[in-house]
C-alpha positions as MATLAB code, in Angstrom:
seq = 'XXXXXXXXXXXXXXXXXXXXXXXXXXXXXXXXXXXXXXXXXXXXXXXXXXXXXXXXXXXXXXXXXXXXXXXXXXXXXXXXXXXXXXXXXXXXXXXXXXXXXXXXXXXXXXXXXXXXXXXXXXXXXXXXXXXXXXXXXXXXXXXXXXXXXXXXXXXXXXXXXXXXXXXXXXXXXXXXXXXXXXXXXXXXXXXXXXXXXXXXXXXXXXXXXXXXXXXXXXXXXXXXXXXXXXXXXXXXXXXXXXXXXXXXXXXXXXXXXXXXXXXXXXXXXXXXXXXXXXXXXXXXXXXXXXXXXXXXXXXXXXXXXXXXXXXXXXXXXXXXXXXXXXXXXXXXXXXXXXXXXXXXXXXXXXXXXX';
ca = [
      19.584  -10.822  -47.943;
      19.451   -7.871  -46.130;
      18.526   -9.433  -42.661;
      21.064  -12.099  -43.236;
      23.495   -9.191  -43.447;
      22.204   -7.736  -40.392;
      22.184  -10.658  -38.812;
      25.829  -11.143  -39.055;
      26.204   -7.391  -37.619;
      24.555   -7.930  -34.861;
      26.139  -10.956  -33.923;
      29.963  -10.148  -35.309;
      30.268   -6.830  -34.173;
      29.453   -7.496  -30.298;
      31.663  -10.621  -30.390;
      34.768   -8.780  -31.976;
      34.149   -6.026  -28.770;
      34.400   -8.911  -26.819;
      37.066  -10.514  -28.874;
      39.103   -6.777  -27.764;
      38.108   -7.098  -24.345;
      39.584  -10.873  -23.516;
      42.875   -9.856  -25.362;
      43.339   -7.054  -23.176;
      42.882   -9.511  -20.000;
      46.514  -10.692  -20.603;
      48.071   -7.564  -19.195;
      51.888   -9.105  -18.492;
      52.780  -10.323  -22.249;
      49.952  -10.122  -24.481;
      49.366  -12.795  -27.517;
      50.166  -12.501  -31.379;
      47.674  -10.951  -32.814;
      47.731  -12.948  -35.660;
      47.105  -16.648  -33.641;
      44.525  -14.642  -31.517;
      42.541  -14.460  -35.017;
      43.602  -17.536  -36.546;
      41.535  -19.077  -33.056;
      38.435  -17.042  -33.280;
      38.289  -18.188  -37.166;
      38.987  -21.723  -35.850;
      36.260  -21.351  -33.082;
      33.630  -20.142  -35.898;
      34.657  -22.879  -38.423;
      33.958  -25.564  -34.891;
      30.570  -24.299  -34.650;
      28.792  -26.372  -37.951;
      30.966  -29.407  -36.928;
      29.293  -29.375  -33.032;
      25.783  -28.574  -34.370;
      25.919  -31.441  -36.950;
      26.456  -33.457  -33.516;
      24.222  -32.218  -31.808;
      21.574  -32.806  -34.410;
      22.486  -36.410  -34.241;
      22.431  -36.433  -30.995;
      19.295  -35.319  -30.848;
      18.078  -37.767  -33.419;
      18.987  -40.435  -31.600;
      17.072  -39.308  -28.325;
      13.855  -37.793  -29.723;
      11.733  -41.229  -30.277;
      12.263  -42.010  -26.651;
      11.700  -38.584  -25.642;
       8.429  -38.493  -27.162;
       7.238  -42.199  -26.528;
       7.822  -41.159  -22.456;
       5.813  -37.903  -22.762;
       3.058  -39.834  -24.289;
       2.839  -42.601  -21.750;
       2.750  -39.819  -19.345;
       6.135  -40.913  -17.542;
       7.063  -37.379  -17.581;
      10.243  -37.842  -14.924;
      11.669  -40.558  -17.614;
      11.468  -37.735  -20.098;
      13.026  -35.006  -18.169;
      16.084  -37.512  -17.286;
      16.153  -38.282  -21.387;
      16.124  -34.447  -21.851;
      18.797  -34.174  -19.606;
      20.737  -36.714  -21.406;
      20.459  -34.905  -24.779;
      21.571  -31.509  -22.931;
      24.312  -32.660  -21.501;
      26.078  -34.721  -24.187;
      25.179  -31.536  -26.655;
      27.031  -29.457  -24.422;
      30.318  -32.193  -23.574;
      30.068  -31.658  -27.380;
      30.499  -27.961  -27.506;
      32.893  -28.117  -24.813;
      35.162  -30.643  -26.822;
      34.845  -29.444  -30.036;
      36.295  -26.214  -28.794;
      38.961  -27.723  -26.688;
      40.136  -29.813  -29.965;
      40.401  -26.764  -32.816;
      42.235  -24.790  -29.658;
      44.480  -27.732  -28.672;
      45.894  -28.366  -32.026;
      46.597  -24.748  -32.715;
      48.405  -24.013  -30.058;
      50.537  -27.225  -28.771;
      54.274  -26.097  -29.115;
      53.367  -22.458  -30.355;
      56.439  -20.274  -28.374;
      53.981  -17.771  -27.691;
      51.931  -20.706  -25.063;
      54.479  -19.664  -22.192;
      52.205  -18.532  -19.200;
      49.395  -19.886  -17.245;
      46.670  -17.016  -18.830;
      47.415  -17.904  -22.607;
      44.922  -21.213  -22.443;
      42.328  -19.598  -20.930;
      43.161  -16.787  -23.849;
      42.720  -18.956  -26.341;
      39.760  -21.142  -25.185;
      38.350  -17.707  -24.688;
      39.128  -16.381  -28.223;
      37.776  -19.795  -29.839;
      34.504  -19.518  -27.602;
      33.756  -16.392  -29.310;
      33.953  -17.309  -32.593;
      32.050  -20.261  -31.633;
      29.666  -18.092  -30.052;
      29.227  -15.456  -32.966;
      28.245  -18.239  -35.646;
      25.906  -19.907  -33.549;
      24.374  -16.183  -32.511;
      23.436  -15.655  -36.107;
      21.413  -18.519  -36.589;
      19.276  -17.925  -33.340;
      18.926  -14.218  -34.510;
      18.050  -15.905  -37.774;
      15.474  -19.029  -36.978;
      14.121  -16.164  -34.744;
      12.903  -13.551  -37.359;
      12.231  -16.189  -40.300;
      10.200  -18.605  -37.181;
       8.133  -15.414  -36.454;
       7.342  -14.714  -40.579;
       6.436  -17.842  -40.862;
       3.497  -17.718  -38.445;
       0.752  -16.588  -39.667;
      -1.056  -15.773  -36.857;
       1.771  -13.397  -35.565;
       1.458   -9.390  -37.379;
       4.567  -10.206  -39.244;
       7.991   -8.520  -40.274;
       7.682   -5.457  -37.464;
       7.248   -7.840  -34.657;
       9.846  -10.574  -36.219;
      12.325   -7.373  -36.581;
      12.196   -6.846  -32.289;
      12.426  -10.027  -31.459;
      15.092  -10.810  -33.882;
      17.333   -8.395  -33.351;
      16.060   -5.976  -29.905;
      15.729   -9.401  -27.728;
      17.316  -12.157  -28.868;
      20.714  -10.725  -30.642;
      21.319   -8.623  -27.216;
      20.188  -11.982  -25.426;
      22.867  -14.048  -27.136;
      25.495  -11.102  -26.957;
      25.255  -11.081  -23.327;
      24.325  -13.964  -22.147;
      25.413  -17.109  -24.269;
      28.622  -15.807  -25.182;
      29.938  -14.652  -21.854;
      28.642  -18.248  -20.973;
      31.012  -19.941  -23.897;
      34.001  -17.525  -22.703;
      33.642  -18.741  -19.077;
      33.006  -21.918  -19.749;
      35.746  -22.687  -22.322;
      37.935  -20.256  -20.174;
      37.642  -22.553  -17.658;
      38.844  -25.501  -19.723;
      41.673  -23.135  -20.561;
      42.709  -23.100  -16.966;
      43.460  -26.720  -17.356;
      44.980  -26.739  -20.954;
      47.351  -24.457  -19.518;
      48.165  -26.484  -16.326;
      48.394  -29.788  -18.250;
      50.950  -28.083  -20.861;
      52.889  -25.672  -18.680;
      53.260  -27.771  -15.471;
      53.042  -30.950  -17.180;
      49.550  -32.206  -15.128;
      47.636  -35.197  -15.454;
      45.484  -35.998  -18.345;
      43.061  -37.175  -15.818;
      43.022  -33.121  -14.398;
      42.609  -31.965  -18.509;
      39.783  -34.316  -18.691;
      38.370  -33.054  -15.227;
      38.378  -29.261  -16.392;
      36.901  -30.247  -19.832;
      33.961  -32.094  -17.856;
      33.383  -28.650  -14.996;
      32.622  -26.851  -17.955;
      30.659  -29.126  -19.780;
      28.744  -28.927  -16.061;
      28.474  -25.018  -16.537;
      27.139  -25.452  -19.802;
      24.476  -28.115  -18.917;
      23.480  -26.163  -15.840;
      23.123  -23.031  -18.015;
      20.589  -24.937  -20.832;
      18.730  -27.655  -19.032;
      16.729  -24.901  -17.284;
      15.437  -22.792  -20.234;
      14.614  -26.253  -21.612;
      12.564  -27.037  -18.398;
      10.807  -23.608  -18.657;
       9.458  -24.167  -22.222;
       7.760  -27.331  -20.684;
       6.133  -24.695  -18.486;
       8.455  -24.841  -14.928;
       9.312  -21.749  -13.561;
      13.102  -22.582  -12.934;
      14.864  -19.838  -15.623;
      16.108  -17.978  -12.991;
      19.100  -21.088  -12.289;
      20.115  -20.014  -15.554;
      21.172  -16.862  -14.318;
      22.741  -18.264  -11.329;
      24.867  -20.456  -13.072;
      25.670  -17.759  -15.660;
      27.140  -15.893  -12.440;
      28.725  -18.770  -10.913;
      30.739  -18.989  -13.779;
      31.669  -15.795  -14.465;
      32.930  -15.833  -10.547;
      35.014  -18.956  -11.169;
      36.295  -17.662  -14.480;
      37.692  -14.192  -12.901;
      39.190  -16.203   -9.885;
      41.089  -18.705  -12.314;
      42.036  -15.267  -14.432;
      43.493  -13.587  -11.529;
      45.347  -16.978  -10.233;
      46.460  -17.362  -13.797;
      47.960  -13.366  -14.191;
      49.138  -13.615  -10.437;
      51.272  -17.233  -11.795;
      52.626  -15.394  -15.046;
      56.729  -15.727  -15.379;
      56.837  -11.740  -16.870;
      54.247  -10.314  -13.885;
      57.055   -8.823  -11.582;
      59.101   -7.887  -14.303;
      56.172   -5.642  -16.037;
      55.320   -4.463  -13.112;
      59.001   -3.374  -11.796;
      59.355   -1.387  -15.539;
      55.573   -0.027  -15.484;
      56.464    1.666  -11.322;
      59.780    2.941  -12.448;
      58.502    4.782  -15.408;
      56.000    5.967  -13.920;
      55.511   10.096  -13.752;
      54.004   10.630   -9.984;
      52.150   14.118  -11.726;
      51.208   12.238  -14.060;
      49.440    8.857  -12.127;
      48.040   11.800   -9.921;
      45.989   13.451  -13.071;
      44.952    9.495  -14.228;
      43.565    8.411  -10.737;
      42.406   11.451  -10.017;
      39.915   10.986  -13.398;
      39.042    7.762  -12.726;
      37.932    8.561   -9.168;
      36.243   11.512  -10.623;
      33.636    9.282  -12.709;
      33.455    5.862  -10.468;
      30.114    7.307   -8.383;
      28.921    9.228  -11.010;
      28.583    6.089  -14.111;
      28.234    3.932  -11.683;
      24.396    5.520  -10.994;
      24.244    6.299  -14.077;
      24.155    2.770  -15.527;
      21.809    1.796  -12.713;
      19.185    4.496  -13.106;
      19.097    3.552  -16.865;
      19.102    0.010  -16.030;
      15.224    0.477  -13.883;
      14.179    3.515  -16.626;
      14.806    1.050  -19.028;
      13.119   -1.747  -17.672;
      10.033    0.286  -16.969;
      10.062    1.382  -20.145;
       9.711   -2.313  -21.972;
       7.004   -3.003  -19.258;
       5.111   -0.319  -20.421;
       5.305   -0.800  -23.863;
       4.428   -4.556  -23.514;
       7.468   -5.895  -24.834;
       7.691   -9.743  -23.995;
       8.103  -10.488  -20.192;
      11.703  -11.398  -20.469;
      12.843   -7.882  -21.096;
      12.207   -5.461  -18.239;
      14.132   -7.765  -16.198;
      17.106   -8.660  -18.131;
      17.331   -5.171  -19.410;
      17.863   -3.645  -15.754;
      20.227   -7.049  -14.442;
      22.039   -6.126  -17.502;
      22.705   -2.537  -16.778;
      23.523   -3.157  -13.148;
      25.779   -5.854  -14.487;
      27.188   -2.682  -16.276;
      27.521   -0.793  -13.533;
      29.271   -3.741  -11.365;
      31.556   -4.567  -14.542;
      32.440   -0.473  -15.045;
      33.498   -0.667  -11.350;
      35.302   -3.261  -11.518;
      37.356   -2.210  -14.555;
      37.451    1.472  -13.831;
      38.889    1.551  -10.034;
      42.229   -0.101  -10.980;
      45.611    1.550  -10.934;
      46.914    3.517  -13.669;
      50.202    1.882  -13.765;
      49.606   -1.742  -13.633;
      45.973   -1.923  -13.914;
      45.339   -3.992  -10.380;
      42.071   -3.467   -9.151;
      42.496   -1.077   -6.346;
      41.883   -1.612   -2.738;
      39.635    0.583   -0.472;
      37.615    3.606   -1.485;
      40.169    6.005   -0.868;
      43.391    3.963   -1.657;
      46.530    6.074   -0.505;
      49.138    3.151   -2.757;
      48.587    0.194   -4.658;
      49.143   -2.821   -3.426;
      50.837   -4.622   -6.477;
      53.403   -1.824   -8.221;
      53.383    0.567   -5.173;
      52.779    3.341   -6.962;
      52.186    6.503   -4.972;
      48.205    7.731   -4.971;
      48.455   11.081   -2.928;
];
């Protein structure tokens, strides 16, 4: 009972952080509150419903599967594998565009082109969380169960120092992206009355993220060293998620209106003291997070934890570091990333800097 508990900790409390973090994108005219957590609930409660798929879909592929790999027509495997991966993840994608879809169809608070991808994001993290805690889970009961592994110490790492931080970082920025993404188009085909044929088109680029993100780490537990397109793809999205965020708070009906009250209320002494901190601890953090990030990843090396660590412990922290930049240097007033190293005004409220 107790790991079960800690289970849910590990993969709850990272997801609510990011839960905070995605509300706070919406700078102009942020969401209720209360819908943002009646859509992380629904995006938990869509997580048994797209695994029971899955399983069937898995079902129905296995036989064939494992008929090709014994005949030895490997290639007719990997395109069945591929198959299974990418109708598992259309699943995903689907499942989470439905419980979002139905929630928020003629909700008054659906009124600029960031809400979708606010929502699809808040779903994708409840999504994310449940499925996190049976990985952690399957993880430290797979390892007890082998008997020629030394048991609850080792279970206890992997469970919970590789594969809950694993999950935290990289499936569920994966699910926000990707069903961000699909949010992008929920918004366009609701707001601006578009196609259903563009809907269906942003539904299928993120089922394409997803399947792009798995099919790899599938192909390296047959023994091909092609894990590192997982990461790429991870990246890829995240880029094409931030450019659709910024194109989607650039759109937004209340943007010159916040930003107009945010400038005139500003206190010039005031912006001078916050910009003046923030400039203060960009360099410093900034090498910070990456000296920890290659201390860190020394540090697993030496100690012999499995091979996957040293390097995703230093990408994260210089992910960090990139991610503290980005969210640090922005103005003080309107929170726009800020131009230049040494920027004199900003470029969006025109707030004085000097």
């Amino acid at each position: 009972m107790t790991v079960v508990l800690l289970a849910f900790v590990a993969a709850f409390v990272p997801a609510l952080l990011w839960l905070v973090f995605i509300y706070r994108r919406d700078r102009y005219e942020p969401e209720p509150k209360t819908l943002i957590a009646r859509l992380f609930l629904w995006g938990l409660a869509a997580g048994p419903w797209a695994s029971g798929m899955n399983i069937l879909i898995a079902h129905v592929f296995a036989p064939s599967i494992d008929s090709a790999q014994r005949e030895g027509a490997f290639f007719v495997a990997a395109i069945l594998l591929f198959a299974v991966v990418a109708l598992s993840a259309l699943n995903e994608e689907v499942m989470k565009y439905v419980v979002v879809s139905s929630r928020v169809r003629g909700d008054p608070a659906f009124n600029e082109p960031v809400d979708g991808m606010i929502y699809m994001s808040t779903a994708a993290i409840g999504f994310s969380a449940g499925e996190n805690v049976v990985y952690i889970l399957n993880t430290y009961f797979g390892l007890i169960g082998d008997t020629t592994r030394p048991g609850v110490p080792l279970a206890l790492i992997n469970a919970f120092l590789v594969t809950a931080p694993l999950r935290a970082l990289l499936s569920t920025i994966g699910h926000i992206t990707w069903s961000g993404i699909t949010g992008w188009f929920l918004s366009r085909h609701y707001l601006e009355k578009g196609s259903g044929r563009m809907l269906v088109g942003g539904i299928l680029l993120a089922a394409s993220f997803h399947t792009a993100f798995n099919f790899p780490l599938f192909l390296q537990e047959l023994g091909l060293a092609v894990g590192w397109i997982t990461w790429l793809v991870w990246i890829a999205g995240i880029e094409r998620y931030l450019t659709l965020l910024g194109r989607a708070l650039l759109a937004s009906p209340f943007r010159r209106a916040a930003l107009r009250e945010k400038g005139d209320a500003a206190v010039h002494s005031e912006v001078l003291s916050a910009y003046r901190s923030l400039r203060a601890r960009q360099l410093p953090v900034t090498l910070l997070l990456v000296g920890l990030g290659v201390a860190s990843a020394a540090a697993a090396a030496l100690i012999g934890l499995p091979q996957e660590v040293p390097y995703t412990s230093a990408f994260a922290f210089v992910l960090a570091a990139i991610a503290f930049s980005r969210f640090n240097w922005r103005c003080p007033v309107c929170g726009a990333h800020l131009n230049g190293l040494n920027p004199k005004v900003c470029t969006h409220c025109h707030v004085v800097l000097t």
